[in-house]
N, C-alpha and C positions, 0 to 999 in steps of 0.2 A: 741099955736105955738108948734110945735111936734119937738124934737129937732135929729141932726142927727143919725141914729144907733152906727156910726161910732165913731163918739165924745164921745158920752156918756159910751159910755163901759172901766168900770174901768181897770185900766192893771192889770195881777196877781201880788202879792209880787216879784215871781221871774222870771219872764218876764222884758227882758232891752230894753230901747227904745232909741235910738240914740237920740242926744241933738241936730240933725238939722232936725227933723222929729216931735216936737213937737209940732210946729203950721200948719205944714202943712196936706192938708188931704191928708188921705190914701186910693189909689183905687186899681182897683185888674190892670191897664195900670202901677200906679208907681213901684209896686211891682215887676211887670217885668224887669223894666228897670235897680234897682238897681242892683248893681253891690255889690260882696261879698266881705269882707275881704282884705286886700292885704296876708295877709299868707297862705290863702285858695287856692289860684288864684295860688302860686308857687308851693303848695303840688301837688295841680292835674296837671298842666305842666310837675312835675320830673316824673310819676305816667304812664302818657301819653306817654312818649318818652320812658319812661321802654317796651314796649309791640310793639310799634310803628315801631322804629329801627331794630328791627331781622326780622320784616317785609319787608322791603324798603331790605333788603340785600336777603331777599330769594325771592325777585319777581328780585332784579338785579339779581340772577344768571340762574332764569328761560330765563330772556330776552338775555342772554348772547349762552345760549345752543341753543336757539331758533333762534338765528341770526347766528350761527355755521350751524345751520342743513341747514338753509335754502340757507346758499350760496353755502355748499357743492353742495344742489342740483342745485343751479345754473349754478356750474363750472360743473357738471356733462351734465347735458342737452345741453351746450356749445359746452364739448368736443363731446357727442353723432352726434349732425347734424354738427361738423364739418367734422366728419369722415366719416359721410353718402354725405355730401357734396365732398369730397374725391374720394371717391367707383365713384360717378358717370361721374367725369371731375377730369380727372387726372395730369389735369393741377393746381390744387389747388394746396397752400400751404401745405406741410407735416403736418398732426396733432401733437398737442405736446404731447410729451410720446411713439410716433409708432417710432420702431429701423429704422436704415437702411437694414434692412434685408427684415422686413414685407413689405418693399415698392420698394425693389429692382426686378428688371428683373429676371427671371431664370438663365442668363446668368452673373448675377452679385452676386448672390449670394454665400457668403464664406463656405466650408467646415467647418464641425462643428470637424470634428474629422477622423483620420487618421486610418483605419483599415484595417486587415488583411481578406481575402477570403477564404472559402476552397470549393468546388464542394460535394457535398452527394457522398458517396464509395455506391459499391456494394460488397459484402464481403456473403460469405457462414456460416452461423451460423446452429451447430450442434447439432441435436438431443440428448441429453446425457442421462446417466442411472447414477446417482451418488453412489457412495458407498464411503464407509470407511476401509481403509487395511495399513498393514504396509510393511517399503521397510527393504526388505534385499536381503544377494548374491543368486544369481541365483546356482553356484556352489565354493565350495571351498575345499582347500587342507590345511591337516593340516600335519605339519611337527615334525617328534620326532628324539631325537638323537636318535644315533646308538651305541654308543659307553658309556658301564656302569661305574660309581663308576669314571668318571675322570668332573674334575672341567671344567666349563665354562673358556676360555680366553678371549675372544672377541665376543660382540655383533655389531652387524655392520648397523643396520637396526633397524627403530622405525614404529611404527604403522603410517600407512599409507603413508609409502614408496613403493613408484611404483619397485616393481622388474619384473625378466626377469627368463625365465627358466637359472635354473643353475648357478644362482648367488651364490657368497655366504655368508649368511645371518651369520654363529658366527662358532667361532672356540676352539677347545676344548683345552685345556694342553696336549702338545705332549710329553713333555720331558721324561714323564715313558715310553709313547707305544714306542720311537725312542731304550729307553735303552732294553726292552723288544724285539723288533726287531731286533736288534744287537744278543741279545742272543738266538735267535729263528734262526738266519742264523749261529752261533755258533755251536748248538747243529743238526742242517743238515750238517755243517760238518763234525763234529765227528761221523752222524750216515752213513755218504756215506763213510767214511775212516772203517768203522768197517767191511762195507759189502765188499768194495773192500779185506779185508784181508781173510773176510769169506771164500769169493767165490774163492779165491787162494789158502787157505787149502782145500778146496773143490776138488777142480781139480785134487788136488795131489795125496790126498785119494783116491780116484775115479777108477784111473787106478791099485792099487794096489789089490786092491778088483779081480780081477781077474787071478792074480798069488796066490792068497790065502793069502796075506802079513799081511792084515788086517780081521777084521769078516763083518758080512756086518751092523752089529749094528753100530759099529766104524764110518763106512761109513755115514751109517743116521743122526749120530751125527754132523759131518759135515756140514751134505747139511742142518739139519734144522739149526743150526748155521748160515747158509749165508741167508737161507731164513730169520729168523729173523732180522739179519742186514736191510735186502732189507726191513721188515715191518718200522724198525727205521727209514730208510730214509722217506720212504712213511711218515709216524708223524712228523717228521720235518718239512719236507715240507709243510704239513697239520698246523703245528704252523706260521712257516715263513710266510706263505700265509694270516693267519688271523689275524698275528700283522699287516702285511703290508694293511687290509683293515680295522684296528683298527687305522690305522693311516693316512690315505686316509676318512674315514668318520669321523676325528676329523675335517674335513669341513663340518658343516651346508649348504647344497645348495638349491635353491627353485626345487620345483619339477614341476613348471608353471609359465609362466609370470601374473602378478595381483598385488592387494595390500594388503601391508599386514594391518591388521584388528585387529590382535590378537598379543599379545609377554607378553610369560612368563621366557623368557631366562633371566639370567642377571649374570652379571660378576661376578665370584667367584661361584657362584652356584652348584651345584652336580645336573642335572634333575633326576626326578622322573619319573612316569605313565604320566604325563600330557603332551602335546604334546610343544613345544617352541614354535611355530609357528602356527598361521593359515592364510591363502591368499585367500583372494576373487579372484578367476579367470578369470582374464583379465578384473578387474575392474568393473566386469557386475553385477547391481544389478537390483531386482523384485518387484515388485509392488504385495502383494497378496492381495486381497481382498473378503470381507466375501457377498454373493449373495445370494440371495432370491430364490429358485427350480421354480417358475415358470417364472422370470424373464431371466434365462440363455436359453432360445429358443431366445433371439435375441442376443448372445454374442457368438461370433464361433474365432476361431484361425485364428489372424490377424487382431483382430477386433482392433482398433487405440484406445487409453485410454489419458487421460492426467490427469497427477498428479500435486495438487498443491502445493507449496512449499512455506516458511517464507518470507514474503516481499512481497506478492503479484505478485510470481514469477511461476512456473509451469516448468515442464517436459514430453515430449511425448513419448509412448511407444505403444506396442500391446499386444494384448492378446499370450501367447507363449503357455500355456498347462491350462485346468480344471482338478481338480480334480475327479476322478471318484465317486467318495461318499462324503457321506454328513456331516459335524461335527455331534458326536451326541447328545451334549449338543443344539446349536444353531439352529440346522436342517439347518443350511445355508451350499454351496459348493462354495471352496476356488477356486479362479481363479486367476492365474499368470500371470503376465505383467511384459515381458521384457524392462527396462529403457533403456533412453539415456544418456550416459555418459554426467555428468553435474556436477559441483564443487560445489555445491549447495545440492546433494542428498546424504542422508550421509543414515549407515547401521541403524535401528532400528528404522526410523521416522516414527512414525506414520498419518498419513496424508490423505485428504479424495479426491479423483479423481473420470472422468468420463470417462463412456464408450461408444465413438463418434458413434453414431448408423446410422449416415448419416445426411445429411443436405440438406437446402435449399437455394438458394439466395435470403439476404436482404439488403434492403438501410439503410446506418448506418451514422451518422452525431456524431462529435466531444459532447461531454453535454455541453462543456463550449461556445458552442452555441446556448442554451437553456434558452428560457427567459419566467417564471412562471408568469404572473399575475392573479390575480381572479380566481384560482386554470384553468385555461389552460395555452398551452406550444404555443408558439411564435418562430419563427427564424425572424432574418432582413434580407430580400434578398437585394441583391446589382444591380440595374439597369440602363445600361447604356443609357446618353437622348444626344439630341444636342439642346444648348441652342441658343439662338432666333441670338446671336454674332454667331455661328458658334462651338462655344467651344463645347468638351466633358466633360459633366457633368454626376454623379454619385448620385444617389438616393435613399432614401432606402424605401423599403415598406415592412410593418411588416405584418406576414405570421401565420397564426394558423397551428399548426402541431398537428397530432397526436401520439405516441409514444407507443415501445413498451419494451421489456424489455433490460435491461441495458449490455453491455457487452466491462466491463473492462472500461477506458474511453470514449468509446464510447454510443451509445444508439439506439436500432432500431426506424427507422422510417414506422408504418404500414400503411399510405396513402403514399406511394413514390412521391418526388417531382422532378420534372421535373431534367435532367440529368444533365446538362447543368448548372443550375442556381448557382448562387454564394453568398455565403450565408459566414455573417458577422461572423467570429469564434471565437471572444470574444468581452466584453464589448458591448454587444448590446442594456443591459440594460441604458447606457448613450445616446440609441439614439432612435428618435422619427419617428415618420409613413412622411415620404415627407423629411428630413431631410439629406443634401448634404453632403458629406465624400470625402475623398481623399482613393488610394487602396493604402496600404504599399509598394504592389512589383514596382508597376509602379512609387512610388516615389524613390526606390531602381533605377530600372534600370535608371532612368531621373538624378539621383546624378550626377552622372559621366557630363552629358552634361551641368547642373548648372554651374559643379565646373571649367570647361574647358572656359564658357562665362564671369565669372567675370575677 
């Protein structure tokens, strides 16, 4: 009798065998069945939910994203064919989200924005020749005392005081030339009292000389005697006369009406060589400037220049004389430009002007009408519609312009736009191509009848 494999195999020393498993036989079905441990059973449970858990949370948040996306696109597609639903029966409900603007009449719809119009100028812009020259007087006087060795009394005039011929600008210390004077009409009378006694020994003499009474030497003695007298008087007179204009030119006066420019006079002073005085001549000052020899064939007498001045300011003038030759460092010829009297144009500016060679007619538009996008130039024209109620409604529709070069605030336009058209002159950039506006003036002129109805 052959006994089981299963039975008879001895267990190892250290091989354990469960104390409910000793009578029973062993297959490879029980083996299966049993079940291990109780502390085995909890290790690999805690083990399991270790790895398990940050799974179950990273599929919830894919399922989370995923049911986001997808309703998006549902409300999306909703709103799509509701609004195409819309478009075609306009009796539908308003889509949700569309304003009342995008679904309003032309005749309902609100002004976005209140703005001002201007019309394109036509305006002659000139040919120029620029140069660079400095301004000073056209002509000037310069004034010197007359009167030597006497002090300054009175300065009466400061640089860049407008005078008049014949003013008088300072006055000297009279008190010597008065006393001088006095003794200068003194000594003409004691030289007219000398010849009056001359000429009456004279006389007397005179007739004796012919009875023999006297020689005739005696006689000569005499008459040149009076004749001398009469030279005294003649010097006298010759003194009197020149204290009397030593003290008559102790007045400073202008010798032209202008301004003055120059003053070296000053109280107390004794003048030297140097003159007191110098006057620009009726205020007139020149423009010169330094010109290139083949450039002056287009620059003649008369020709219109404008000079520009600090601030973005300017002055107009003409050409008045060329000079006939040429510097001979620069090889250039100075040409003069008489200014226009301007309070702004002072003696010694340096400053650089042009010479108006003639011009042309262009269309000229405000810049701050000018709207740059994607490197070209836009304007908003303003056009008037009648809306479906009857109303006057105002439109705007954005215009490509072409441009040309800048002048002052303004800016040329080299495709000209129609004459007529009205065109948004600032803040154009807040407004869009079809976009309704109110026009400033006509809310200006409608105030009044507003303010009369409430």
């Amino acid at each position: 009798m052959s006994q089981d494999p299963h039975l008879s195999k001895s267990p190892k020393p250290d091989e354990q065998v469960s104390p409910t498993l000793d009578k029973v036989p062993v297959t490879d079905a029980t083996v299966e069945t049993v079940a291990p441990p109780s502390y085995k059973k909890t290790a690999n449970t805690t083990q399991r939910w270790k790895w398990l858990l940050p799974l179950m949370l990273v599929m919830l948040g894919i399922g989370l994203l995923a049911g986001k996306f997808w309703g998006e696109k549902q409300a999306a597609e909703q709103l799509e064919a509701a609004n195409n639903s819309g478009n075609t029966n306009s009796s539908q409900p308003t889509p949700v989200g569309a304003t009342d603007t995008e679904n309003a009449e032309p005749g309902n719809q609100k002004p976005v924005l209140t703005v001002e119009i201007v019309t394109p100028e036509q305006t002659v812009i000139d040919n120029a020749l620029s140069a660079d020259g400095t301004i000073g007087p056209k002509d000037i006087a310069t004034v010197f005392g007359k009167v030597d060795g006497v002090t300054i009394d009175q300065v009466l005039v400061q640089e860049g005081t407008q005078v008049k011929q014949g003013q008088v600008l300072a006055v000297f210390d009279t008190d010597a030339m008065q006393q001088q004077r006095v003794q200068a009409q003194a000594d003409l009378a004691e030289a007219q009292t000398s010849l009056t006694v001359a000429r009456a020994d004279a006389e007397r003499v005179i007739p004796l000389l012919d009875i023999d009474a006297v020689s005739k030497q005696e006689v000569d003695r005499y008459i040149a005697t009076a004749n001398q007298a009469a030279a005294s008087v003649e010097a006298a007179k010759a003194r009197l006369s020149n204290q009397t204009l030593n003290l008559n030119n102790a007045k400073v006066t202008a010798p032209v009406s202008g301004v003055i420019s120059e003053k070296t006079a000053n109280v107390g002073s004794v003048p030297g060589q140097a003159p007191l005085f110098t006057i620009i001549e009726n205020g007139v000052l020149e423009w010169q400037a330094q010109v290139d020899p083949d450039k002056l064939g287009e620059i003649n007498v008369g020709t219109p220049v404008q000079v520009s001045l600090p601030n973005k300011k300017s002055v107009m003038g003409e050409v008045s004389r060329i000079a006939p030759t040429a510097e001979k460092g620069s090889r250039q010829v100075s040409v003069y430009a008489t200014l226009a009297k301007s309070p702004l144009v002072r003696s010694g500016m340096y400053q650089r002007g042009s010479f108006m060679l003639g011009g042309e007619g262009k269309q000229v538009l405000p810049i701050s009408a000018i709207i740059t996008e994607d490197g070209y130039d836009y304007v908003m024209l303003v056009n008037q519609e009648k809306a479906d109620n009857g109303e006057t409604i105002y439109r705007i529709k954005k215009e490509k312009v072409s441009l040309g070069e800048r002048q002052g605030d303004q800016v040329i336009v080299t495709q000209p736009l129609a004459k007529d058209v009205a065109v948004v002159r600032q803040g154009g950039g807040f407004l869009n191509d079809g976009d309704i506006v109110r026009i400033a003036e006509l809310e200006a002129a409608n105030q009044p009848k507003r303010a009369a109805t409430k």
